[in-house]
Structures are given as structure tokens and as C-alpha cells.
C-alpha positions as CSV (number, residue, x, y, z in Angstrom):
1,X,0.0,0.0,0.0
2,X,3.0,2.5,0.4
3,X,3.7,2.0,-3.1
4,X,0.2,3.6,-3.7
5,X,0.7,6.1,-1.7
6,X,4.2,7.4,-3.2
7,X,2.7,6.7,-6.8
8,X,-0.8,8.9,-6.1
9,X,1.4,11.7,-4.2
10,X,0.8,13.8,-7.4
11,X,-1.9,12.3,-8.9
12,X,-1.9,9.0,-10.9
13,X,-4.7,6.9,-12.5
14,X,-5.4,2.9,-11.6
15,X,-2.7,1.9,-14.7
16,X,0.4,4.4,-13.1
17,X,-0.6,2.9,-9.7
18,X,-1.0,-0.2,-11.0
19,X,2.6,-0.3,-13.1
20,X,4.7,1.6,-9.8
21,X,3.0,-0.8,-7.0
22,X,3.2,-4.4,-9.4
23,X,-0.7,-5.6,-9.2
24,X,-3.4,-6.5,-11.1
25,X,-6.4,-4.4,-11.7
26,X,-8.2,-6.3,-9.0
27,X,-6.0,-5.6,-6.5
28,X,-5.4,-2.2,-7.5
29,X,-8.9,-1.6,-6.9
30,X,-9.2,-3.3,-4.0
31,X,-6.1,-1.4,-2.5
32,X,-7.1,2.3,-3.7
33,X,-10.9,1.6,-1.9
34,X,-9.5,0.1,1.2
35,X,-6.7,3.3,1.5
36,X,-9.6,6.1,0.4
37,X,-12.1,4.3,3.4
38,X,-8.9,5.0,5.6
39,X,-8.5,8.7,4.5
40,X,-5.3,7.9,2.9
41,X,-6.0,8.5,-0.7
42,X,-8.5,10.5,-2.4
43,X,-10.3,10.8,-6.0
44,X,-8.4,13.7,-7.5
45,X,-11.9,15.3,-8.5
46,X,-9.2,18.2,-10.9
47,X,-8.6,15.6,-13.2
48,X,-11.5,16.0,-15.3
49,X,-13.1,13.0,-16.8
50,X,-10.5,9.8,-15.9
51,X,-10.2,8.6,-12.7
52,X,-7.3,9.9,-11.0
53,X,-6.3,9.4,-7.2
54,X,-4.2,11.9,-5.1
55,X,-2.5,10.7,-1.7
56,X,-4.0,13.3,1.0
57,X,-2.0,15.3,3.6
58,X,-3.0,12.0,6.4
59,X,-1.0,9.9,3.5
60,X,1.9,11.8,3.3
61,X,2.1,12.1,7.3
62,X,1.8,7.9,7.0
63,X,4.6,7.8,4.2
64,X,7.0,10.3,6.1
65,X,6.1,8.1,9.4
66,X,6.6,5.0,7.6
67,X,10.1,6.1,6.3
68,X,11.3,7.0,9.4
69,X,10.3,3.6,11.1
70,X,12.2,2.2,8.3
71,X,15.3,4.3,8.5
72,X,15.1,3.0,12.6
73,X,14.8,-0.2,12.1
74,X,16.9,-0.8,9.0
75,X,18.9,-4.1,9.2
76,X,22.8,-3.8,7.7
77,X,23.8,-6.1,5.2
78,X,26.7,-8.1,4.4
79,X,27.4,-6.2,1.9
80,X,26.8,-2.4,3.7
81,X,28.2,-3.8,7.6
82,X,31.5,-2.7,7.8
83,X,34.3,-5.7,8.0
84,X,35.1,-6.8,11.3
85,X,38.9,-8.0,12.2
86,X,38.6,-11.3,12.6
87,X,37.2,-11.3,8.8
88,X,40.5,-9.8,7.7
């Protein structure tokens, strides 16, 4: 669903959503109704006649939330940890 989210920040219809987040038109669907019940996303209602859907202010407090919890709980990889002496 954060995928939505960062996809609809400035506006996207179901096929850009659907491309960004990797889903199917069902679950695109299902995802954009379930976020817009949770005050998430929104119908961008400035888009004339297609239907376009806009993250709202709430959904960009959730995405800059959600970043942070990830930035905190990030695990290092082998690959980004730093070698240790008993590797060398």
C-alpha cells in the first residue's frame, strides 16, 4: 500500500498505480478503496473526466512516518556492515 501512496502523491490513474505498485487491476482496486475508506488516498476530483487518485496530507504524514520507522529499524547487510577484524 506505500507504493500507492508514493505513486498517487501527485496524482496517478489505476494503470500508473498499478505499473509503480506491481498488481493486477483487481488488487489495484481493491487497494485504492480500502486506503480512500482510511482517509489515505482521495479521488483527485481536478482531473476532469478519468479517474485519477491523489495521496492526501494524512498519506503523506503515514509515508514520512513509515520512512522514518524504516530508516530505525533498517537491518545492515553483508554487503553495507562494515568488516570486522577477525574477517580480515
Amino acid at each position: 500500500m506505500r507504493d500507492i501512496l508514493y505513486s498517487a502523491q501527485g496524482g496517478a490513474g489505476i494503470t500508473n498505480i498499478m505499473f509503480h505498485a506491481y498488481l493486477t487491476h483487481s488488487q489495484a482496486k481493491e487497494y485504492t478503496q480500502a486506503l480512500i475508506k482510511s482517509g489515505l488516498l482521495e479521488l483527485d476530483i481536478n482531473a476532469g473526466s478519468l479517474r485519477h487518485f491523489r495521496t492526501t496530507p494524512t498519506g503523506v504524514e503515514y509515508l514520512e512516518a513509515a520512512e522514518r520507522m524504516s530508516d530505525m529499524l533498517a537491518i545492515e547487510t553483508r554487503r553495507a556492515a562494515k568488516p570486522s577484524a577477525f574477517l580480515l
